[in-house]
C-alpha positions in Angstrom: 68.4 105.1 101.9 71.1 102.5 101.9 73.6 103.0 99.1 75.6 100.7 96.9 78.9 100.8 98.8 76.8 100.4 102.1 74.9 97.5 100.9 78.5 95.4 99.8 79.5 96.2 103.4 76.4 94.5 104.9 76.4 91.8 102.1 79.6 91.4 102.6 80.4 91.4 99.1 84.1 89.3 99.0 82.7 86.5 100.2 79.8 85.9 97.8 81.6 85.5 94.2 81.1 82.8 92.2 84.7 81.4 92.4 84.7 81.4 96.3 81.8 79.5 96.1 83.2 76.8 94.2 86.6 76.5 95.8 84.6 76.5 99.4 82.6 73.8 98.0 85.2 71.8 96.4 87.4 71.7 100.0 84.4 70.8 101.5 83.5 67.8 99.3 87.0 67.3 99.5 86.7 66.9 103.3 84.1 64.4 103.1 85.4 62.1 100.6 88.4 61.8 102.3 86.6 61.1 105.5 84.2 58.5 103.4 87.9 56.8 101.7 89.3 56.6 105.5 86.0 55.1 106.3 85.7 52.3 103.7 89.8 51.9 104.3 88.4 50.8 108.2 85.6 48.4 106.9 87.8 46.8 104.9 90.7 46.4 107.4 87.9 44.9 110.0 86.6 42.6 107.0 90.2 41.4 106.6 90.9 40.5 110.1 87.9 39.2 110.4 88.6 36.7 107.7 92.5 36.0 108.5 91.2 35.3 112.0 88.3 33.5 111.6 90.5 31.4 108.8 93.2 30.9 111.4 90.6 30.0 114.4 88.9 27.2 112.5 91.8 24.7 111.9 91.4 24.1 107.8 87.7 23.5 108.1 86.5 27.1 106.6 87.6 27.9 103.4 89.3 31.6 103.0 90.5 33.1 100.1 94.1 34.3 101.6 94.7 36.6 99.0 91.8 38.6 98.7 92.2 38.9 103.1 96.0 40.2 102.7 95.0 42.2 99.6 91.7 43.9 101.3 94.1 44.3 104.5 96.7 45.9 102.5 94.5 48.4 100.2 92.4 49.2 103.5 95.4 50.2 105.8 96.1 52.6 102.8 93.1 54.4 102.8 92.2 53.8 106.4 95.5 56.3 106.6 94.9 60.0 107.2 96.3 60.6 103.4 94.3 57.5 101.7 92.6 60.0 99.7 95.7 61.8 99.0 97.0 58.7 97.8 93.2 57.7 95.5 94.2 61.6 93.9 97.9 60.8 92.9 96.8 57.5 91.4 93.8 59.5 89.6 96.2 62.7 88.4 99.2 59.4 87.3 96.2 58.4 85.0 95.4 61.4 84.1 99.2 61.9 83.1 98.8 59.0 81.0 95.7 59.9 79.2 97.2 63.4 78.4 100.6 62.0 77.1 99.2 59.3 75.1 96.5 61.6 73.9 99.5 63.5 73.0 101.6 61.2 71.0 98.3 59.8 68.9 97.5 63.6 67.9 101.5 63.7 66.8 101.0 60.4 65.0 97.9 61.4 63.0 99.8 64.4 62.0 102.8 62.7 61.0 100.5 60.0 59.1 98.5 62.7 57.8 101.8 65.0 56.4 104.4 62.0 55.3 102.0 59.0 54.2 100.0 59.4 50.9 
């Protein structure tokens, strides 16, 4: 008959936790957002030259929103980078930043309204 410390050795018992589960599963979603963020970051580089050369190419006689080319070009070589979605998580945890210190200072002016104001 198997025992209990037999059993974790088959089982391998470290490995099956609930917290390894979900850090494993977080790097790999991680993984494949990043890889989906580089992907969109290509498409939208293509789409830009696309548009700056077909805009070019055609003398005046299509009409191309330059801005929205150089912006999509600009934001695309970004994430099209190996860090883009490094660089979609710093903008998310600068908002986050925000939200927390504004949150912050409204919770310290309700107090201050709620102690010093009749």
């Amino acid at each position: 008959m198997l025992g209990f410390g037999k059993v974790e050795l088959l089982a391998g018992a470290g490995g099956w936790d609930l917290r390894t589960f979900l850090q494993n599963s977080f790097n790999t979603l991680g993984d494949w957002f990043s890889l989906a963020v580089m992907i969109l970051g290509i498409v939208a580089v293509a789409y830009a030259i696309w548009q700056i050369v077909s805009g070019l190419m055609s003398h005046g006689k299509k009409q191309t929103n330059w801005a929205v080319a150089i912006i999509l070009l600009l934001v695309g070589g970004t994430l099209a980078m190996t860090t883009g979605f490094q660089f979609v998580q710093n903008i998310a945890s600068g908002g986050r930043k925000t939200i927390e210190d504004l949150g912050g200072q409204t919770i310290t002016m309700f107090h201050f309204a709620k102690t010093f104001l009749p």
